[in-house]
FIKOLZA-1660 file (N, C-alpha, C; in steps of 0.1 Angstrom, whole numbers, plus 5000, padded with zeros to 4 digits):
% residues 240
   i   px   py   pz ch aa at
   1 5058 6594 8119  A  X  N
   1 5047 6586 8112  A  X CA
   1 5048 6587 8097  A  X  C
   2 5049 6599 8095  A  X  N
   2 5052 6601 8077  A  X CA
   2 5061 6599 8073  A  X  C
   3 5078 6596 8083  A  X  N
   3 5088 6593 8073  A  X CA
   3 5082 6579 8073  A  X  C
   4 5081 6573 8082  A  X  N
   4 5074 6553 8077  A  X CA
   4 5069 6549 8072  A  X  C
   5 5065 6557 8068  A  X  N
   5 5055 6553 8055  A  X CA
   5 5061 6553 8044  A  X  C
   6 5069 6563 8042  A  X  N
   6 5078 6563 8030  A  X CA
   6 5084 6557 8032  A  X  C
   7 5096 6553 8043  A  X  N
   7 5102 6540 8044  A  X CA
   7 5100 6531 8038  A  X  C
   8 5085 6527 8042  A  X  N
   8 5079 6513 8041  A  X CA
   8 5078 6514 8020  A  X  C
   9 5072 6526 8018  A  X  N
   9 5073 6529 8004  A  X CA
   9 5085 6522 7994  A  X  C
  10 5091 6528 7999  A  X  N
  10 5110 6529 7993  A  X CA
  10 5116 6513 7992  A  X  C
  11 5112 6508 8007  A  X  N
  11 5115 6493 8010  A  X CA
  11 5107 6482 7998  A  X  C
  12 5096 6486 7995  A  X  N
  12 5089 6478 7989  A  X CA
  12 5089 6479 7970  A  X  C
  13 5095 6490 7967  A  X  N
  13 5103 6495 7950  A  X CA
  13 5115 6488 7953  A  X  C
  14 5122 6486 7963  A  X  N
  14 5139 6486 7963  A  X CA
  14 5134 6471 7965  A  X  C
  15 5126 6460 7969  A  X  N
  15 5123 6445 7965  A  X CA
  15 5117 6442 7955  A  X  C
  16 5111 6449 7948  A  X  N
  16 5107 6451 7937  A  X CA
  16 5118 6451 7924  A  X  C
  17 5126 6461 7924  A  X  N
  17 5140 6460 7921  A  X CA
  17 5145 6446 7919  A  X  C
  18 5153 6446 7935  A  X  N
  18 5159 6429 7938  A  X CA
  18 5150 6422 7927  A  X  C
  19 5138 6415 7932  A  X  N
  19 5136 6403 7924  A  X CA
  19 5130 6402 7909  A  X  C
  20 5130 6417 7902  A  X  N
  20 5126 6417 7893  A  X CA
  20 5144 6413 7884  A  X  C
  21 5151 6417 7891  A  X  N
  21 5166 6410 7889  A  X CA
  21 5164 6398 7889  A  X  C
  22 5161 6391 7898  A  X  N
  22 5162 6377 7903  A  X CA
  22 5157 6364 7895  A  X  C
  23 5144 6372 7889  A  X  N
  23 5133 6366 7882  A  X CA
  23 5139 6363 7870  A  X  C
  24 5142 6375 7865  A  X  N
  24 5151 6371 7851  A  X CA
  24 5163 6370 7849  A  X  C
  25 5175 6368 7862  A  X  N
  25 5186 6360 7865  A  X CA
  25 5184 6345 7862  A  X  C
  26 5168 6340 7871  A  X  N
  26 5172 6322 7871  A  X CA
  26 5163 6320 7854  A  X  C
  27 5152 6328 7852  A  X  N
  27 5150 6326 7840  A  X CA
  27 5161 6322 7829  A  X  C
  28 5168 6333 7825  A  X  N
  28 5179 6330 7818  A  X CA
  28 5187 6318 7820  A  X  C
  29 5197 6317 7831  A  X  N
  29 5202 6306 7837  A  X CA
  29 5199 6292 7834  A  X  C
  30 5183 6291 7838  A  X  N
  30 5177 6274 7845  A  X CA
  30 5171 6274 7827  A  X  C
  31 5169 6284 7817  A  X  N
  31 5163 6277 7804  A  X CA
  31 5171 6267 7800  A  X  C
  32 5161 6257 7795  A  X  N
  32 5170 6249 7785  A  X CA
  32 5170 6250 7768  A  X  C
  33 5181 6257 7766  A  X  N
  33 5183 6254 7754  A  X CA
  33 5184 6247 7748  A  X  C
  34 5187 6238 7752  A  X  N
  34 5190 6223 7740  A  X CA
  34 5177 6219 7736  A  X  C
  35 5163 6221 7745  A  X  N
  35 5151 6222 7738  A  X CA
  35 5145 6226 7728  A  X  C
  36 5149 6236 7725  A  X  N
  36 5138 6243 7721  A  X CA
  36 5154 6255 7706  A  X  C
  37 5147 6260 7697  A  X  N
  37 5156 6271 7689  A  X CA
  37 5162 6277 7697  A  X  C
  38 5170 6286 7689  A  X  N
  38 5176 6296 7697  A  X CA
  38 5165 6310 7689  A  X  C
  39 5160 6311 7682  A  X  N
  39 5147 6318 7684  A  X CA
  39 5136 6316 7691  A  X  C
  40 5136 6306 7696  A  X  N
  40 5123 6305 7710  A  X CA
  40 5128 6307 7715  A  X  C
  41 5142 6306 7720  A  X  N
  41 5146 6310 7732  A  X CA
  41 5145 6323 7735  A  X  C
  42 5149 6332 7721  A  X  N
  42 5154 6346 7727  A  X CA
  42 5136 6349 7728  A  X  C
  43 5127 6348 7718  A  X  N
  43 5113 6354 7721  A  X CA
  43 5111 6348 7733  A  X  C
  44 5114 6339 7740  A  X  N
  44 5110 6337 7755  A  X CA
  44 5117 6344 7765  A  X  C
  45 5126 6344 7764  A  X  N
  45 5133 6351 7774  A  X CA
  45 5130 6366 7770  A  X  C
  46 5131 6375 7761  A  X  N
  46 5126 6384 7756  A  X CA
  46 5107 6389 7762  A  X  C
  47 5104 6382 7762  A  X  N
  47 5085 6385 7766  A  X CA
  47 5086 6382 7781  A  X  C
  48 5094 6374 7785  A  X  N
  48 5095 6374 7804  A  X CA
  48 5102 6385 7811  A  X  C
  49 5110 6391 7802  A  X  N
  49 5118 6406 7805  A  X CA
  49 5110 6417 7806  A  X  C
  50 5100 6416 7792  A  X  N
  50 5087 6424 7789  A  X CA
  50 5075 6420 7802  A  X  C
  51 5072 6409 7805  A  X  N
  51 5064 6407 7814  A  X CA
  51 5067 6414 7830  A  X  C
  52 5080 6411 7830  A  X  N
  52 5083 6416 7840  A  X CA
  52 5084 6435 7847  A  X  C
  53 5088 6438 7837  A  X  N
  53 5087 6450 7838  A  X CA
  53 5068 6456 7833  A  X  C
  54 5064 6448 7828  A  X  N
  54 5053 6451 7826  A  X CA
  54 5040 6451 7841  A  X  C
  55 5047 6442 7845  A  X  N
  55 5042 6441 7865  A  X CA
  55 5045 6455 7872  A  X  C
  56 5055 6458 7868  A  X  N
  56 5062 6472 7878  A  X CA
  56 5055 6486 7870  A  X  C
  57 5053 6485 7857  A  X  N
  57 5049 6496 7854  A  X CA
  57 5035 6505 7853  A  X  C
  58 5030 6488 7854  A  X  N
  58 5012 6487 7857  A  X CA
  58 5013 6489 7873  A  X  C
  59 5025 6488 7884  A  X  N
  59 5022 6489 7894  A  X CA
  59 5021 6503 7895  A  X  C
  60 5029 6514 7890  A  X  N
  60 5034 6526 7890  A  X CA
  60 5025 6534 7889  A  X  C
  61 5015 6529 7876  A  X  N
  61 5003 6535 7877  A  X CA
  61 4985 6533 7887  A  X  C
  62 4991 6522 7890  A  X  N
  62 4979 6520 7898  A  X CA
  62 4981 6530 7910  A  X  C
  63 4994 6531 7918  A  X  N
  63 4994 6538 7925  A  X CA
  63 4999 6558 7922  A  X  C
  64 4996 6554 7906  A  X  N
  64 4997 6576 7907  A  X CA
  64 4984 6579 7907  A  X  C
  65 4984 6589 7903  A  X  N
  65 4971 6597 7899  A  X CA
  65 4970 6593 7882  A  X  C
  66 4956 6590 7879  A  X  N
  66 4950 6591 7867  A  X CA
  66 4956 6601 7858  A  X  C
  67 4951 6614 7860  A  X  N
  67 4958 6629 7853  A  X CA
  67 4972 6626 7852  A  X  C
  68 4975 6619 7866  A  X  N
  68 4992 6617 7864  A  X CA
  68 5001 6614 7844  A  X  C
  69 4998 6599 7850  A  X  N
  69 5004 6592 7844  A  X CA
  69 4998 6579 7834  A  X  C
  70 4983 6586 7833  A  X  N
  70 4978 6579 7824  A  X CA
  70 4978 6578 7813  A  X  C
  71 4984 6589 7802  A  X  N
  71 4986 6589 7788  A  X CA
  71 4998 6587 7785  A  X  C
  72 5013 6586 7797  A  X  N
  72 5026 6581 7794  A  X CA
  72 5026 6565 7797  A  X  C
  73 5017 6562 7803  A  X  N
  73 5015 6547 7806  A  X CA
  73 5011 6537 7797  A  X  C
  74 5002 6542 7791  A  X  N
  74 4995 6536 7778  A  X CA
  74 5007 6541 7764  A  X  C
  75 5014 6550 7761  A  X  N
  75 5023 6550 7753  A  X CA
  75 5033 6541 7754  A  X  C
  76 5038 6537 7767  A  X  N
  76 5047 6530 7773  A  X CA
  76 5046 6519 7765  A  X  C
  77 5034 6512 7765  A  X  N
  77 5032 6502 7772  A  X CA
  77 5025 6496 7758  A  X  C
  78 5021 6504 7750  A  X  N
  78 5022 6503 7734  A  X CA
  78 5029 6499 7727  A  X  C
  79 5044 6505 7732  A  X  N
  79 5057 6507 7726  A  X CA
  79 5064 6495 7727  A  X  C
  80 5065 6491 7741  A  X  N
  80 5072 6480 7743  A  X CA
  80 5064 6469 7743  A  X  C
  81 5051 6463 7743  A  X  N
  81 5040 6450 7745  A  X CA
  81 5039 6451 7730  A  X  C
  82 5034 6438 7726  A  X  N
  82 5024 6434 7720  A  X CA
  82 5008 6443 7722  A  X  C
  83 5003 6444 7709  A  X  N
  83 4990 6459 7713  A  X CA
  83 4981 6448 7719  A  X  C
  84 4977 6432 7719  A  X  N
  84 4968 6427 7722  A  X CA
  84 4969 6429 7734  A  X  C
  85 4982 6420 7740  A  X  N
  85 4987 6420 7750  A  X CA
  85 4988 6434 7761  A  X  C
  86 4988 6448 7755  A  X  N
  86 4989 6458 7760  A  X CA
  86 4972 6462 7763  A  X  C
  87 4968 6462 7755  A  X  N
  87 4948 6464 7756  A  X CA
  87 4943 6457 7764  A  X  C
  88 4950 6443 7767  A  X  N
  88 4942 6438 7774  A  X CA
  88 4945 6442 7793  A  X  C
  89 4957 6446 7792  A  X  N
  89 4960 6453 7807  A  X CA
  89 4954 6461 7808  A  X  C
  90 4949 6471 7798  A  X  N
  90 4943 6484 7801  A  X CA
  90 4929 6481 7805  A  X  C
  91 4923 6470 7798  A  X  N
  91 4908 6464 7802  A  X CA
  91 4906 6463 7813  A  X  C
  92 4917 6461 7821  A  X  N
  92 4914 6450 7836  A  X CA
  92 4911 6461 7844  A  X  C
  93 4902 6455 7852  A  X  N
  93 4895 6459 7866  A  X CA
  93 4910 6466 7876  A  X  C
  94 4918 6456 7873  A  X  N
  94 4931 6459 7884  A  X CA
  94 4946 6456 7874  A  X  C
  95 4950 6465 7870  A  X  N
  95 4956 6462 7862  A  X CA
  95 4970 6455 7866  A  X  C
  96 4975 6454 7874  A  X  N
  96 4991 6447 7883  A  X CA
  96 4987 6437 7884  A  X  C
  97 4974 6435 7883  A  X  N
  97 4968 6417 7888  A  X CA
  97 4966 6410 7872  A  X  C
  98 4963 6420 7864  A  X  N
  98 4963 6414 7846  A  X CA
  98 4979 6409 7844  A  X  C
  99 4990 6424 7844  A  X  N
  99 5004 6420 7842  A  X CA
  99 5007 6410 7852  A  X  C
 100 5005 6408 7863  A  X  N
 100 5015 6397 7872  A  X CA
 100 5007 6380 7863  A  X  C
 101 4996 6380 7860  A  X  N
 101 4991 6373 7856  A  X CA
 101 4997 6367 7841  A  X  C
 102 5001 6374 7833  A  X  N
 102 5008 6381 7821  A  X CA
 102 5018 6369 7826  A  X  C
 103 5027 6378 7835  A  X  N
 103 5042 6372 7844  A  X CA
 103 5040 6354 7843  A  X  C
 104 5031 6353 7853  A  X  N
 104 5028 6337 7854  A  X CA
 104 5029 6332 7842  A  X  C
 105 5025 6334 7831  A  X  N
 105 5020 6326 7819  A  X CA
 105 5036 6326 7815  A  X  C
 106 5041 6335 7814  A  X  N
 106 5054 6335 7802  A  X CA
 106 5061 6328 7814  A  X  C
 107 5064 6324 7824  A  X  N
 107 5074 6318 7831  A  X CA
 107 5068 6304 7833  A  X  C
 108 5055 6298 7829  A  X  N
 108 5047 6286 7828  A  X CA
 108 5054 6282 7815  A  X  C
 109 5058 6291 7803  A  X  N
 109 5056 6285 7792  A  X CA
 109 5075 6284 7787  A  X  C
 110 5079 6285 7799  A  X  N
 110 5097 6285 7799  A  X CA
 110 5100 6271 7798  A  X  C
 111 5106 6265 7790  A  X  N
 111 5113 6247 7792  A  X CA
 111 5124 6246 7801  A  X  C
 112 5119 6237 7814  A  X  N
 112 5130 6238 7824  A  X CA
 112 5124 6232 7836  A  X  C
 113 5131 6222 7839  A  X  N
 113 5128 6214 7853  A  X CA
 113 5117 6222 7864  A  X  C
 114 5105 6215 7866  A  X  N
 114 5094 6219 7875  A  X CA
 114 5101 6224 7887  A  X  C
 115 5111 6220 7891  A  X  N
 115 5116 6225 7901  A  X CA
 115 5122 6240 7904  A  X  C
 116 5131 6241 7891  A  X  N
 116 5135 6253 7888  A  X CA
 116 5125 6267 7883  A  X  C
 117 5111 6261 7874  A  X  N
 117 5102 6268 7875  A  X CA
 117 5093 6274 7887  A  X  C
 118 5091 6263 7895  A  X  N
 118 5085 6271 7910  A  X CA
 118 5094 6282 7918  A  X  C
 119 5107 6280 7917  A  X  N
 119 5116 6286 7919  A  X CA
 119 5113 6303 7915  A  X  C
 120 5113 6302 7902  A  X  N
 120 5113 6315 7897  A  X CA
 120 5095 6323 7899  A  X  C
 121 5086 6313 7904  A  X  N
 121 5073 6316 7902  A  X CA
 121 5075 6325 7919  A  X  C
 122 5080 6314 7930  A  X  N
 122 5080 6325 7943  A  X CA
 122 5087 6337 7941  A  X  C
 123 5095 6338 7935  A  X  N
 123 5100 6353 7933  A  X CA
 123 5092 6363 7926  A  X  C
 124 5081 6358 7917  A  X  N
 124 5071 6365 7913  A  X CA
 124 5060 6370 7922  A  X  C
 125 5059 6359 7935  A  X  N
 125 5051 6357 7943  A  X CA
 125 5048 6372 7954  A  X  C
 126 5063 6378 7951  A  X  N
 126 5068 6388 7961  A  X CA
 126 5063 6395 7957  A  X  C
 127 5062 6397 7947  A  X  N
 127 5055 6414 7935  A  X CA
 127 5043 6413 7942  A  X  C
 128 5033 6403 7945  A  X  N
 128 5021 6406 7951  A  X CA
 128 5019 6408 7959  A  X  C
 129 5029 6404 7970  A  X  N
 129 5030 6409 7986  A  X CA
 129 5035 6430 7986  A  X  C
 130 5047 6431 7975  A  X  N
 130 5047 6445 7974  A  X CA
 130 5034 6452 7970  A  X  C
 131 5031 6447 7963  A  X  N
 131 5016 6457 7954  A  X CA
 131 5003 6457 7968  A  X  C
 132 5006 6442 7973  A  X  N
 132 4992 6445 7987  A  X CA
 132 4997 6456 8000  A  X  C
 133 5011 6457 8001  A  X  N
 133 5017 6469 8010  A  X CA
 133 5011 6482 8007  A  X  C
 134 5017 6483 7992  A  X  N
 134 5017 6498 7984  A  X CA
 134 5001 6501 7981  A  X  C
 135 4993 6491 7983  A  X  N
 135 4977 6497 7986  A  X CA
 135 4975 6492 7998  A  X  C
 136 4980 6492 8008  A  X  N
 136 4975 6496 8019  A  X CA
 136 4982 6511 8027  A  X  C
 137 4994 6513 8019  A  X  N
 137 4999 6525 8022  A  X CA
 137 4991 6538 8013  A  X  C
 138 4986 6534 8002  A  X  N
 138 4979 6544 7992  A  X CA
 138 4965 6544 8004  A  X  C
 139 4960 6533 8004  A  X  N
 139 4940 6536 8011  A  X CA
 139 4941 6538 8021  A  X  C
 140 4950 6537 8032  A  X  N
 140 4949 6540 8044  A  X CA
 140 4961 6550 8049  A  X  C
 141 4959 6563 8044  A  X  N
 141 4964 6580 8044  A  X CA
 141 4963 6583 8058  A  X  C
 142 4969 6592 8066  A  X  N
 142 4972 6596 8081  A  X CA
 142 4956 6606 8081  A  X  C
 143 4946 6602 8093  A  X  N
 143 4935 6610 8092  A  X CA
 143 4937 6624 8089  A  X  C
 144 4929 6632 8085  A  X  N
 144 4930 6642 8086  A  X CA
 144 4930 6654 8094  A  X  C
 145 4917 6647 8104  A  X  N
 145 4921 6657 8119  A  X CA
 145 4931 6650 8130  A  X  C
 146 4942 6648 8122  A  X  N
 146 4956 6645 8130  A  X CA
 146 4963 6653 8123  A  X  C
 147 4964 6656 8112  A  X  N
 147 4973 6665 8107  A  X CA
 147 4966 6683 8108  A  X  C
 148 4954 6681 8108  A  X  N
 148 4946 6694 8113  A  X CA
 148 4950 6699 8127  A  X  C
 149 4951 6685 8135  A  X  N
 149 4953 6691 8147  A  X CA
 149 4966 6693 8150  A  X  C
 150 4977 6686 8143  A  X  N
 150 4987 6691 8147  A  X CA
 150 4996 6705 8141  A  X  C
 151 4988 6712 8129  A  X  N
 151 4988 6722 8124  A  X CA
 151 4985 6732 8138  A  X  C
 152 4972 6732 8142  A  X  N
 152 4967 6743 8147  A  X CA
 152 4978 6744 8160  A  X  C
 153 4975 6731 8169  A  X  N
 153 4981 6733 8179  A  X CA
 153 5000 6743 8177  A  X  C
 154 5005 6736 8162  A  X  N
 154 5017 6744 8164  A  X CA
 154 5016 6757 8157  A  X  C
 155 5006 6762 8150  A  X  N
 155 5002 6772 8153  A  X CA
 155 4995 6783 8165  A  X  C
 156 4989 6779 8175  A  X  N
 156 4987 6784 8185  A  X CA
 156 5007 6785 8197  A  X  C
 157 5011 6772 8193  A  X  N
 157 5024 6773 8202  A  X CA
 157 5034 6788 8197  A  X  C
 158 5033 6788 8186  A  X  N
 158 5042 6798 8178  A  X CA
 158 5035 6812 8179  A  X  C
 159 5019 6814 8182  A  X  N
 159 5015 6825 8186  A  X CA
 159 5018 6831 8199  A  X  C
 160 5020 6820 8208  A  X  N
 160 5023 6825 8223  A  X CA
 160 5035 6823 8224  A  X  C
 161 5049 6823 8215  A  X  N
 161 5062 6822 8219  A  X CA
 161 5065 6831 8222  A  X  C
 162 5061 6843 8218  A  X  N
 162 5065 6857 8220  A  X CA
 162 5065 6862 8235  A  X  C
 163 5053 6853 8241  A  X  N
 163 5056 6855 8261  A  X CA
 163 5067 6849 8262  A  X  C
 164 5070 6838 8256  A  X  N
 164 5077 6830 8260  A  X CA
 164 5092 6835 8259  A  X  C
 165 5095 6841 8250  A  X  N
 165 5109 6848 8245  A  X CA
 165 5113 6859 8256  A  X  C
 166 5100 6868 8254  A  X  N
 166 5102 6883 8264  A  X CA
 166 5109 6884 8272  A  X  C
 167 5113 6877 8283  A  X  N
 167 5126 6877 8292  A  X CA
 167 5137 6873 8287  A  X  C
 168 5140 6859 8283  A  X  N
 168 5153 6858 8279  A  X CA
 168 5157 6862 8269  A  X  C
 169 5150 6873 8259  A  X  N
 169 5157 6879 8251  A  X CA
 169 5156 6899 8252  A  X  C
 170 5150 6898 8265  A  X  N
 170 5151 6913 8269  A  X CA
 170 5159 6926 8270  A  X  C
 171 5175 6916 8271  A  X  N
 171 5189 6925 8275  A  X CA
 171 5186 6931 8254  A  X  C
 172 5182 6932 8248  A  X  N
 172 5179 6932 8234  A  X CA
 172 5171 6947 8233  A  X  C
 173 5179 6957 8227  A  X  N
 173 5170 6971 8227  A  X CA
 173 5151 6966 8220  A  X  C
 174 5147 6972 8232  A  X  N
 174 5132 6974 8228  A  X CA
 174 5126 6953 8225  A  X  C
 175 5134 6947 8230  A  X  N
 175 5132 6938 8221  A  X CA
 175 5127 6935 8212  A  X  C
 176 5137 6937 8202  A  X  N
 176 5142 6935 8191  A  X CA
 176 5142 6921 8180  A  X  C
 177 5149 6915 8189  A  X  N
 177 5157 6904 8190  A  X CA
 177 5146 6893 8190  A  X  C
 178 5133 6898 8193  A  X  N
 178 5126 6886 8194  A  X CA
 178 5123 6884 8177  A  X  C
 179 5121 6894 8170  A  X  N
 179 5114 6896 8156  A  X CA
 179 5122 6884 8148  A  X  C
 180 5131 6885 8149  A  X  N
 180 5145 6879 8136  A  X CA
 180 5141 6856 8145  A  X  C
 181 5140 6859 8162  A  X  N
 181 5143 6850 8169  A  X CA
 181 5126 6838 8161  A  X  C
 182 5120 6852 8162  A  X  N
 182 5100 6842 8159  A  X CA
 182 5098 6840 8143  A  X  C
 183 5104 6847 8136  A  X  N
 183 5104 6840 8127  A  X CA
 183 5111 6829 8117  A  X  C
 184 5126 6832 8125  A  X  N
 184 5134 6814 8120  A  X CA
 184 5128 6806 8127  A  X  C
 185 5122 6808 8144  A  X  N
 185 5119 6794 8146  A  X CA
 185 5104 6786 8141  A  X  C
 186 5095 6802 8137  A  X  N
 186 5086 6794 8128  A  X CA
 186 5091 6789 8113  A  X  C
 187 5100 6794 8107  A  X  N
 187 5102 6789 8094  A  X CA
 187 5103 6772 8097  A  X  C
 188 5112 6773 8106  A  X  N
 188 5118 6760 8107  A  X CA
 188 5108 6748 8108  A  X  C
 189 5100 6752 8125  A  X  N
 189 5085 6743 8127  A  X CA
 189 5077 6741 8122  A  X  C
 190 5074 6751 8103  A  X  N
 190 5064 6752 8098  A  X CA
 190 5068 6740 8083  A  X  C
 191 5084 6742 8084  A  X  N
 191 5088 6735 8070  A  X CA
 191 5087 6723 8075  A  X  C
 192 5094 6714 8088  A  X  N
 192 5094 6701 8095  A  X CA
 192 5075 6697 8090  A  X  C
 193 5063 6707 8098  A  X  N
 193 5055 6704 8095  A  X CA
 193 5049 6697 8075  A  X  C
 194 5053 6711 8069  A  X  N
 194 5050 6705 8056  A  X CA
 194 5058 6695 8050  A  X  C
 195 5072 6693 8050  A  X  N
 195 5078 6678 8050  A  X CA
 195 5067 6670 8053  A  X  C
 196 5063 6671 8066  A  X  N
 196 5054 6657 8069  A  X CA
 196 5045 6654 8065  A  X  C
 197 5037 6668 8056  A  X  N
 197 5024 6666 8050  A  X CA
 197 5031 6656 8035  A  X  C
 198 5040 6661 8028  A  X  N
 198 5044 6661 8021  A  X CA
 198 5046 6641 8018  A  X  C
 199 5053 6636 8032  A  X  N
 199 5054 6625 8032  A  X CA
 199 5046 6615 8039  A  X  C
 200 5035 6623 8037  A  X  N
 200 5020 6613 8039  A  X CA
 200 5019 6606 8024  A  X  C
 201 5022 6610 8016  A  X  N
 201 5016 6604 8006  A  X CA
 201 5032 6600 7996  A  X  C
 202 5037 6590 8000  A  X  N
 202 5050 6583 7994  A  X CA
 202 5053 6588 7980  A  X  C
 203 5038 6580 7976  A  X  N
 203 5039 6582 7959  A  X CA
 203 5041 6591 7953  A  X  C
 204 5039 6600 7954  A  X  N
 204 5041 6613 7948  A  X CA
 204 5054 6622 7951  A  X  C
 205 5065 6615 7958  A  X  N
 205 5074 6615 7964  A  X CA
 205 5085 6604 7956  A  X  C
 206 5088 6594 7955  A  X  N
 206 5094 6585 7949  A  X CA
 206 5092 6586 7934  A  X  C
 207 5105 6582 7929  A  X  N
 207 5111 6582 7918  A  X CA
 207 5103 6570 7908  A  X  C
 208 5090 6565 7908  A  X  N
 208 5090 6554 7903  A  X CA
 208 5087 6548 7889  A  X  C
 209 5088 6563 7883  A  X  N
 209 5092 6559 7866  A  X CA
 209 5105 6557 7864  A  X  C
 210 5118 6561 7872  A  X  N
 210 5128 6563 7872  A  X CA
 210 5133 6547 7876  A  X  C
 211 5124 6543 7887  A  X  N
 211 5129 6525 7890  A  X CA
 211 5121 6518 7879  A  X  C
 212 5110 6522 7874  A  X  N
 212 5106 6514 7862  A  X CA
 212 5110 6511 7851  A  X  C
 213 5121 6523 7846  A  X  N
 213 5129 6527 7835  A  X CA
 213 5141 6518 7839  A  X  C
 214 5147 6516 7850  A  X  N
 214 5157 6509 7853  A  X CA
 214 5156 6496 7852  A  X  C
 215 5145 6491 7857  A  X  N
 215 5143 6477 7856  A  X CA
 215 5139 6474 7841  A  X  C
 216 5134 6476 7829  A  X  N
 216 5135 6472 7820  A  X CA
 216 5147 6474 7817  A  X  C
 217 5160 6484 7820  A  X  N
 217 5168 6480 7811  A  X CA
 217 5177 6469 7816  A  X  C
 218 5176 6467 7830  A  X  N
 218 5184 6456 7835  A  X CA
 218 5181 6438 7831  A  X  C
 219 5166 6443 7831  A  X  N
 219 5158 6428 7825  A  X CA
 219 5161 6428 7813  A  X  C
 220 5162 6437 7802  A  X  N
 220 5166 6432 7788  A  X CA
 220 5178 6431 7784  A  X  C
 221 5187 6432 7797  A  X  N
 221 5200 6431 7795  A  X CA
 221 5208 6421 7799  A  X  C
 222 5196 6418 7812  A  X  N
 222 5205 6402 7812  A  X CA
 222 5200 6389 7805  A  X  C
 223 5188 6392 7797  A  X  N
 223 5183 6382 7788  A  X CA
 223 5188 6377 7778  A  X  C
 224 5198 6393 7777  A  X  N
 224 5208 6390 7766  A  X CA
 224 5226 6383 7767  A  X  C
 225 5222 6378 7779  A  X  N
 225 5233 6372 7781  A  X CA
 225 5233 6357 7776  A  X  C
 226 5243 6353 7770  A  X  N
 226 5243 6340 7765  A  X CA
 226 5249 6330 7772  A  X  C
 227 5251 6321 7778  A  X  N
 227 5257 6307 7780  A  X CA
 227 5270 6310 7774  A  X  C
 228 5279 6308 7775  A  X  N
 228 5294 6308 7775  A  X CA
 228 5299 6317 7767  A  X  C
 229 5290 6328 7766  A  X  N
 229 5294 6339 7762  A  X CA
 229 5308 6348 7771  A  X  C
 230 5308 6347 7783  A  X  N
 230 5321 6349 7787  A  X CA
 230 5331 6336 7791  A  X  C
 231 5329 6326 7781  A  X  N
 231 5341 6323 7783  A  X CA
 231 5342 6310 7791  A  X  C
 232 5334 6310 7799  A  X  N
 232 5329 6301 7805  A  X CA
 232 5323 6285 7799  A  X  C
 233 5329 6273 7806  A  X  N
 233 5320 6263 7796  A  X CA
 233 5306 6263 7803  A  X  C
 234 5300 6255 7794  A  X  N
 234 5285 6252 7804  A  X CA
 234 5282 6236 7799  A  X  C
 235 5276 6233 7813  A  X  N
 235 5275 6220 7811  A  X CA
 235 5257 6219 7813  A  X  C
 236 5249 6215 7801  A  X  N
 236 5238 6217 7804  A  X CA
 236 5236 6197 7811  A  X  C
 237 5226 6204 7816  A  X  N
 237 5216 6191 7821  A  X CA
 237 5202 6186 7813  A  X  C
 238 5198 6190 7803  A  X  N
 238 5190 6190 7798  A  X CA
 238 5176 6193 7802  A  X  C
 239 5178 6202 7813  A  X  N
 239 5163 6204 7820  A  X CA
 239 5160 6193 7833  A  X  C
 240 5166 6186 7834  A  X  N
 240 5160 6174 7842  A  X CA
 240 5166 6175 7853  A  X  C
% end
């Protein structure tokens, strides 16, 4: 039950990942430049890279602990936003719901065929299906007298092993043989148990400043990819 949860954890950062790629793949791609400067371009594509990662990092925190990661988050988030723009996430009631919000606007304000914009908006769409997972895996925690009870019970099993050993390890002077025998097999049943406790609670378990740190740099890296920069011709369509 505790590894699926983390599963479920791990599955929902690793789509998170994917489409935070995705999002600012077709961004880049579907813009039309012939629109607009090539300084709107880059501050646009530039603030959708920022937006983007700014979804994941407000997610990161919603799901740590306050003590956690509250004063690296707000430095973060300083550093790389606009301060208006950054104060006003920190305002919100729900802060993943300010940044995805954030998301929408800067991919609203991209020049580029309505079609190709919806496009990139469902890929945004997913970030809210991950964040409604990842709080229902944070508020709904394995009871506690399930894990109480599965404590005690393998505690009482490992108190009565020792009947249980006495004969088949009797050819054993004085038995012996049980002492070395009762305590690997409690190490073992005791550590399986705390693993489990351990992966009741995903978050604090997953790497997820480590995927937050990655996704900005992959978002500001392919923003910086140019149109026939390798080499390639490109044949724009003019948006239409």
């Amino acid at each position: 039950t505790s590894y699926k949860r983390w599963d479920e954890a791990r599955k929902n950062w690793g789509m998170n990942i994917n489409h935070t790629r995705d999002l600012v793949r077709m961004g880049n791609a579907y813009y039309d430049r012939a629109a607009v400067s090539p300084e709107r371009a880059e501050e646009d594509l530039k603030r959708l890279a920022l937006c983007t990662w700014a979804f994941v990092r407000s997610m990161k925190r919603h799901l740590s602990p306050e003590w956690e990661d509250e004063d690296d988050f707000r430095k973060e988030m300083l550093e790389k936003l606009p301060k208006e723009q950054a104060e006003t996430v920190f305002a919100a009631a729900h802060r993943p719901n300010r940044a995805l919000q954030d998301l929408s606007l800067a991919i609203e304000n991209l020049p580029m065929h309505f079609v190709r914009k919806d496009e990139i908006h469902r890929a945004a769409t997913i970030f809210e299906d991950n964040l409604g997972s990842s709080e229902r895996l944070l508020t709904s925690p394995i009871p506690l007298f399930y894990s109480r009870h599965t404590a005690r019970f393998l505690s009482v099993w490992l108190l009565l092993l020792p009947f249980g050993l006495w004969d088949p390890l009797g050819s054993s002077w004085n038995h012996i043989d049980l002492i070395p025998a009762h305590f690997f097999i409690s190490i073992f049943l005791f550590g399986i148990e705390e693993l489990a406790t351990q992966l009741e609670e995903p978050f604090t378990i997953l790497p997820m400043q480590g995927f937050c740190d990655k996704i900005y740099n992959w978002c500001t890296e392919i923003v910086s990819f140019a149109p026939g920069s390798n080499g390639m011709p490109v044949h724009s369509d003019g948006g239409t």
